[in-house]
mmCIF file as gemmi writes it, N, C-alpha and C atoms, coordinates in Angstrom:
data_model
loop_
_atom_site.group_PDB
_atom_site.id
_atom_site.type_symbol
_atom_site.label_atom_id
_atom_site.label_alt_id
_atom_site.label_comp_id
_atom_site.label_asym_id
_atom_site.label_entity_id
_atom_site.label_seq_id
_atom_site.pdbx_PDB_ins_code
_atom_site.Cartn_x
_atom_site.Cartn_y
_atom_site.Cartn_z
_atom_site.occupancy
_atom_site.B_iso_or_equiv
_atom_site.pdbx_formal_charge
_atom_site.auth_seq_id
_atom_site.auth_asym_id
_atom_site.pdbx_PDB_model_num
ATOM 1 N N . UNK Axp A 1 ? 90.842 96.731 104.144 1 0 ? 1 A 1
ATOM 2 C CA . UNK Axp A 1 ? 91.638 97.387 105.186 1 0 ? 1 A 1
ATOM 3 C C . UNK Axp A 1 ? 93.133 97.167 104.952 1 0 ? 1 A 1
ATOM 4 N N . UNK Axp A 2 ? 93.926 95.701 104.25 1 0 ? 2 A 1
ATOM 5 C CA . UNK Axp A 2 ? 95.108 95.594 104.237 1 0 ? 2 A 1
ATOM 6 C C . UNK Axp A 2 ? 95.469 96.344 103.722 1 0 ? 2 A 1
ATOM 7 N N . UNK Axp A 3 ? 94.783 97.194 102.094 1 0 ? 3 A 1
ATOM 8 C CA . UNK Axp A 3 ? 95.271 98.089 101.199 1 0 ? 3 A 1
ATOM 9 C C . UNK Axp A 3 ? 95.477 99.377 101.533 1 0 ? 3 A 1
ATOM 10 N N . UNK Axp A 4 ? 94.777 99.476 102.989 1 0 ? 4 A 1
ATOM 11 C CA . UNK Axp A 4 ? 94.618 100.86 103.227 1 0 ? 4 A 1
ATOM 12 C C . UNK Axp A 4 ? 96.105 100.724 104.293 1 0 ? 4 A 1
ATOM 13 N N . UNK Axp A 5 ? 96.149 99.606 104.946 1 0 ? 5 A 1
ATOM 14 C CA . UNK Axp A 5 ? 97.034 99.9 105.943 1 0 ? 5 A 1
ATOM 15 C C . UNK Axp A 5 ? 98.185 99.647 105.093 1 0 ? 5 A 1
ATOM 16 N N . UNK Axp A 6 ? 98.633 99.222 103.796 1 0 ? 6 A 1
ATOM 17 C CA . UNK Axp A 6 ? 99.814 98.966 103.329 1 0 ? 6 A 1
ATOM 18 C C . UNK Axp A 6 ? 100.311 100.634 102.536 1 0 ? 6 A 1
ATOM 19 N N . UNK Axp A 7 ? 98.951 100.938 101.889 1 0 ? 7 A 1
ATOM 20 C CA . UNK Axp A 7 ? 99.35 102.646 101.355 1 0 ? 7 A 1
ATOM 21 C C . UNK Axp A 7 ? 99.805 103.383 102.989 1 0 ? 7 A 1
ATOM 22 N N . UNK Axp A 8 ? 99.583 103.137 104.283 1 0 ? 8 A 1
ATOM 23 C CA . UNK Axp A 8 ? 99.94 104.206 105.255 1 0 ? 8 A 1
ATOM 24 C C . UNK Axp A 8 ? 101.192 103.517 105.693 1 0 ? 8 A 1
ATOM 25 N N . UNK Axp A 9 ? 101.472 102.195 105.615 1 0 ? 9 A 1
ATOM 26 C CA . UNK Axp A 9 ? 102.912 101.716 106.014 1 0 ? 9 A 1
ATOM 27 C C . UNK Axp A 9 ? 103.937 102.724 105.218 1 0 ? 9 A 1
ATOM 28 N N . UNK Axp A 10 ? 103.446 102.779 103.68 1 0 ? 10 A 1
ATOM 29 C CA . UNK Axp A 10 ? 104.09 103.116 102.661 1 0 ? 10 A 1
ATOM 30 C C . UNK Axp A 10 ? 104.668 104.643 103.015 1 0 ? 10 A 1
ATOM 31 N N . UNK Axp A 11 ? 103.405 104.994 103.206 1 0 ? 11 A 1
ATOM 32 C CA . UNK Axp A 11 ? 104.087 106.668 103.512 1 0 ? 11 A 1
ATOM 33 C C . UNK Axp A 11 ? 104.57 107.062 104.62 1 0 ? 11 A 1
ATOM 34 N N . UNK Axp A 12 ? 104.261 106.188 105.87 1 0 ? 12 A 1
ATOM 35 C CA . UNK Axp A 12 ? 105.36 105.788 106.732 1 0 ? 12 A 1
ATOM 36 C C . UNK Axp A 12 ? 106.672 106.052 106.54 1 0 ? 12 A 1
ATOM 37 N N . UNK Axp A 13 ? 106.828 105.011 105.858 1 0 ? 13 A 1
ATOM 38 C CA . UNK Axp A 13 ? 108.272 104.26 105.284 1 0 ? 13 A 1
ATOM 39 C C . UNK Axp A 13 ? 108.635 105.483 104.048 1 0 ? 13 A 1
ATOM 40 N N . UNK Axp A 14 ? 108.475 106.114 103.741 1 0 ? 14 A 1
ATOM 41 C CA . UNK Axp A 14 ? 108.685 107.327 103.102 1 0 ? 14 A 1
ATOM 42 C C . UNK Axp A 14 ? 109.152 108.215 104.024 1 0 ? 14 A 1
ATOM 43 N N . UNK Axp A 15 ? 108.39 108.976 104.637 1 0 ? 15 A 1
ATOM 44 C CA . UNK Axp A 15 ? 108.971 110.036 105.846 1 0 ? 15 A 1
ATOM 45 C C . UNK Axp A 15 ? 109.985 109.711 106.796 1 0 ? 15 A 1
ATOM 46 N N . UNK Axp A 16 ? 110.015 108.759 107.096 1 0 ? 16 A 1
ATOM 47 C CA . UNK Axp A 16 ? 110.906 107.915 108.03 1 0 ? 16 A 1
ATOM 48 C C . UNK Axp A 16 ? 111.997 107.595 107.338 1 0 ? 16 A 1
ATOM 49 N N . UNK Axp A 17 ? 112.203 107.716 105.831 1 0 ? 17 A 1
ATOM 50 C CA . UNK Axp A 17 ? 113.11 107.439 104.868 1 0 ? 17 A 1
ATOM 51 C C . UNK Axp A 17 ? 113.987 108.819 104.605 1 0 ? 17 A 1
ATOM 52 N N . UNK Axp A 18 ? 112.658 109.762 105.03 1 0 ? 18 A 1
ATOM 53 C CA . UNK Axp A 18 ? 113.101 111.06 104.468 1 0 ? 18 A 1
ATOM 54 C C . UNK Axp A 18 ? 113.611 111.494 105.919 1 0 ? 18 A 1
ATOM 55 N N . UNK Axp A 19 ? 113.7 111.189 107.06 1 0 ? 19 A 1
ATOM 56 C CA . UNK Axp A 19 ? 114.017 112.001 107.656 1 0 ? 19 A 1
ATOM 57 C C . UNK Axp A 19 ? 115.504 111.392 108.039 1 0 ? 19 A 1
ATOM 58 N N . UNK Axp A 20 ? 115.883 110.341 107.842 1 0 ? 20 A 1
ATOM 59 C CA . UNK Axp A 20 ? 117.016 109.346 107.751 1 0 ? 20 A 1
ATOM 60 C C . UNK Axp A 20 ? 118.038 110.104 106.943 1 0 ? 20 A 1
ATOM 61 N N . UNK Axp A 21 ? 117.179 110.173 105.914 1 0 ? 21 A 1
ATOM 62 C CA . UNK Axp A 21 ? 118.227 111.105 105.011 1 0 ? 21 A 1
ATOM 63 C C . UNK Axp A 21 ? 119.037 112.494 105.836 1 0 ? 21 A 1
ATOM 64 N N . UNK Axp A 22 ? 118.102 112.899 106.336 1 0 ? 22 A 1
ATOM 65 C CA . UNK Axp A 22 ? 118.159 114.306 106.755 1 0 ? 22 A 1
ATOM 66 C C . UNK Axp A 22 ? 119.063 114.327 108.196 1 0 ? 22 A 1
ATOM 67 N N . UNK Axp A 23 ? 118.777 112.765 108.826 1 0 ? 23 A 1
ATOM 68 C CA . UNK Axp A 23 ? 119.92 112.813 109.826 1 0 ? 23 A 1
ATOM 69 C C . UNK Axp A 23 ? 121.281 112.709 109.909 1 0 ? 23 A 1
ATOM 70 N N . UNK Axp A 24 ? 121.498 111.998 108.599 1 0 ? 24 A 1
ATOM 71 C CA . UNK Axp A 24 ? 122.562 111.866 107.687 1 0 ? 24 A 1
ATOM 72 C C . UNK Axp A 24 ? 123.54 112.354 107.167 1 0 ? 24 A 1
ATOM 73 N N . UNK Axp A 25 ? 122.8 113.857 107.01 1 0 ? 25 A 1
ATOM 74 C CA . UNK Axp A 25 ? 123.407 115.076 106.849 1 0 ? 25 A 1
ATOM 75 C C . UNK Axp A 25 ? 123.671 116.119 107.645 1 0 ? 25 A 1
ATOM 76 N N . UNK Axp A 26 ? 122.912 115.933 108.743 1 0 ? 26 A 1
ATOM 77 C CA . UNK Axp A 26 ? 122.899 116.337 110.312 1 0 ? 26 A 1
ATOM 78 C C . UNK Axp A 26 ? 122.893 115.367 111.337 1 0 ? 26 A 1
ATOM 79 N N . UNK Axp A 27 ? 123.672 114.995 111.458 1 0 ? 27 A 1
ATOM 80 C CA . UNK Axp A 27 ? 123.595 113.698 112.532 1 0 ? 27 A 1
ATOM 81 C C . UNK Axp A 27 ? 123.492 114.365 113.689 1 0 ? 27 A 1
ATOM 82 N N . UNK Axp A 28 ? 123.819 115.73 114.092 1 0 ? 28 A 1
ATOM 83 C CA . UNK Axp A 28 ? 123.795 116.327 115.75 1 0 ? 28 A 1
ATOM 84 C C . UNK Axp A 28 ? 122.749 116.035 115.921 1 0 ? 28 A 1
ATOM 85 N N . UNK Axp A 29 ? 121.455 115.758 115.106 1 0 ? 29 A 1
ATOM 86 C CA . UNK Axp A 29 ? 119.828 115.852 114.895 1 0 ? 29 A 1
ATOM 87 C C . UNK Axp A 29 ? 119.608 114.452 115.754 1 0 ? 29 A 1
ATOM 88 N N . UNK Axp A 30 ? 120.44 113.503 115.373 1 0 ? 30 A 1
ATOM 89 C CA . UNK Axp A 30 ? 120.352 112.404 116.165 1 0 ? 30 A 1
ATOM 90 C C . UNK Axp A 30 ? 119.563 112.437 117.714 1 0 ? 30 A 1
């Protein structure tokens, strides 16, 4: 189960990375 919950932290932490980005460049998005 840890492996499974560390691959979904992961892609978590991906989208949440990606959308950071994206506020970044649009902060009104804030």
């Amino acid at each position: 189960m840890s492996t499974g919950k560390k691959v979904t932290l992961s892609i978590i932490k991906a989208d949440v990375g990606g959308l950071a980005g994206h506020h970044v460049v649009h902060p009104d998005l804030i």
